[in-house]
C-alpha positions in Angstrom: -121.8 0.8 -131.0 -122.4 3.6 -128.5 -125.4 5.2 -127.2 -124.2 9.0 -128.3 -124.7 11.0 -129.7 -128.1 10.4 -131.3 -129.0 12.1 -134.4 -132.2 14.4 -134.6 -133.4 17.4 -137.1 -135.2 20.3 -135.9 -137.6 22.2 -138.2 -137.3 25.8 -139.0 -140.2 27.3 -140.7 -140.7 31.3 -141.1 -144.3 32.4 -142.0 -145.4 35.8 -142.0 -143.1 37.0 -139.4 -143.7 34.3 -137.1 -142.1 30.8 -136.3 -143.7 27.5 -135.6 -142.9 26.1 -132.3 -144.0 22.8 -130.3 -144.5 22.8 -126.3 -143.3 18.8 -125.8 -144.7 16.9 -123.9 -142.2 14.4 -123.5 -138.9 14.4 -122.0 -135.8 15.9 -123.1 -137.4 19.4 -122.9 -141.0 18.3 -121.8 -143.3 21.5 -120.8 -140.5 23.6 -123.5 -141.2 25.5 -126.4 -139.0 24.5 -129.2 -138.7 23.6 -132.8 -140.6 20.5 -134.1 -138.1 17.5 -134.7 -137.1 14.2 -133.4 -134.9 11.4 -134.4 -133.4 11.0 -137.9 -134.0 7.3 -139.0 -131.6 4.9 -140.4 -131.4 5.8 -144.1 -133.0 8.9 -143.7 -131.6 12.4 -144.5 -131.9 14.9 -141.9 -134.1 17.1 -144.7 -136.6 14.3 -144.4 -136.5 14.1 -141.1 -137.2 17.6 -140.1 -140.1 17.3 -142.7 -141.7 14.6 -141.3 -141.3 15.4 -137.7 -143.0 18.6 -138.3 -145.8 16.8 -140.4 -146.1 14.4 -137.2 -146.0 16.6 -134.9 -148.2 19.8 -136.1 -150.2 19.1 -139.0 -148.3 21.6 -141.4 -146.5 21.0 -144.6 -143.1 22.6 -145.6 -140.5 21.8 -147.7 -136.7 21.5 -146.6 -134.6 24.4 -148.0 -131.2 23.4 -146.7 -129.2 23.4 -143.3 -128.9 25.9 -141.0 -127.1 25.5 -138.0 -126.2 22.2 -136.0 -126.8 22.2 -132.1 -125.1 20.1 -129.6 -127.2 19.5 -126.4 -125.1 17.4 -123.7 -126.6 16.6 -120.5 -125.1 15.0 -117.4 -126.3 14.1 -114.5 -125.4 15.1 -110.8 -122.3 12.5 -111.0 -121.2 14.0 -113.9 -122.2 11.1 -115.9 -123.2 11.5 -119.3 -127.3 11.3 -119.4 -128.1 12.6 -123.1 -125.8 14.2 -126.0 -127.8 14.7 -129.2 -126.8 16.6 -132.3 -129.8 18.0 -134.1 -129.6 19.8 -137.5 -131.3 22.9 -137.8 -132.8 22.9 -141.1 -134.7 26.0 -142.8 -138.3 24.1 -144.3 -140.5 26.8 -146.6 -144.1 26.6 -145.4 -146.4 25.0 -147.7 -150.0 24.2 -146.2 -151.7 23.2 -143.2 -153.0 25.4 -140.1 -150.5 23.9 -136.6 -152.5 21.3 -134.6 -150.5 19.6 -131.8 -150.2 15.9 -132.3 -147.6 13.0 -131.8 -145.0 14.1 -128.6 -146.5 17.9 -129.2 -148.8 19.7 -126.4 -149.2 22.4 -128.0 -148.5 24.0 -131.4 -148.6 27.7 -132.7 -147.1 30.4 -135.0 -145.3 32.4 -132.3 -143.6 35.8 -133.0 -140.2 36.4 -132.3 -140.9 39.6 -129.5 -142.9 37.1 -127.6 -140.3 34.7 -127.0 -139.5 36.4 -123.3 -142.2 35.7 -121.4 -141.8 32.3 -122.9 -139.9 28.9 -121.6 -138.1 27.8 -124.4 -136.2 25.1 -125.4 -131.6 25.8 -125.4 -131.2 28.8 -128.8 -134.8 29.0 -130.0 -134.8 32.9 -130.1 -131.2 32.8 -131.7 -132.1 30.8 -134.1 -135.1 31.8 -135.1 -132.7 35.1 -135.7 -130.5 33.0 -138.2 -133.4 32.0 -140.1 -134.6 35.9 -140.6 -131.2 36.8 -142.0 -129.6 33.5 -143.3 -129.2 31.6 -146.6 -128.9 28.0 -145.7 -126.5 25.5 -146.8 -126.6 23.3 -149.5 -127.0 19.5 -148.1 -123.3 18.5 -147.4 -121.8 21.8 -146.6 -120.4 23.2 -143.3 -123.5 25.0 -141.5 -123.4 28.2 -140.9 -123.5 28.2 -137.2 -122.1 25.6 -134.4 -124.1 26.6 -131.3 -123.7 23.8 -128.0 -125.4 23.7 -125.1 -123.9 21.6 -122.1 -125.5 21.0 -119.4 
């Protein structure tokens, strides 16, 4: 079986304006701001996932709505060898509870607005996707997303 792509779900939660965002401390992405997520687990659905990463990783409880967009991030190295290629569902979580904390593979953890995102080093999409979640109905589990974006590197 091979190595790639490996599966993850990003959360997408909207809250008065603002969106939450990690800075990770790990690699892929390590010193980034991005979405909370990780790895989707064997007999998990991607909803789940992105609801327990972002319980893992900040404290705060949402519910999954639906997808959003899918994002391929494909890295290779200076050989052109292929280093990391990881599809991660964008899914659009309703916040629930809980005030951000940064835990698990998170160094930070914050509602962040969208006009702030410039001064900011972020993670491949975060401002246009925070912009699909403003104006977007997700889809149902199953359906095509919305959005394809890819990111190769």
């Amino acid at each position: 079986m091979a190595d790639f792509p490996k599966l993850g779900a990003m959360a997408v939660v909207l809250h008065a304006g603002r969106a939450l965002l990690v800075r990770r401390s790990k690699a892929p992405d390590k010193g980034l701001w991005g979405f909370p997520g990780g790895h989707v687990e064997p007999g998990e659905t991607a909803l789940a996932a992105a609801a327990r990463e972002l319980l893992e990783e900040t404290g705060v409880i949402a519910t999954p709505r639906g997808y959003l967009t899918n994002l391929d991030i494909i890295r290779r190295g200076e050989d052109g060898a292929l280093r990391h290629h990881y599809l991660l569902a964008g899914v659009v979580c309703d916040y629930v509870s809980g005030t951000p904390r940064a835990a698990d593979d998170a160094l930070e953890a914050a509602w962040i607005a969208p006009d702030a995102l410039d001064g900011m080093r972020c993670s491949a999409h975060v401002a246009e996707i925070i912009a699909l979640a403003t104006r977007a109905t997700p889809t149902a589990p199953g359906a095509v997303p919305l959005v394809h974006l890819s990111r190769n590197t």
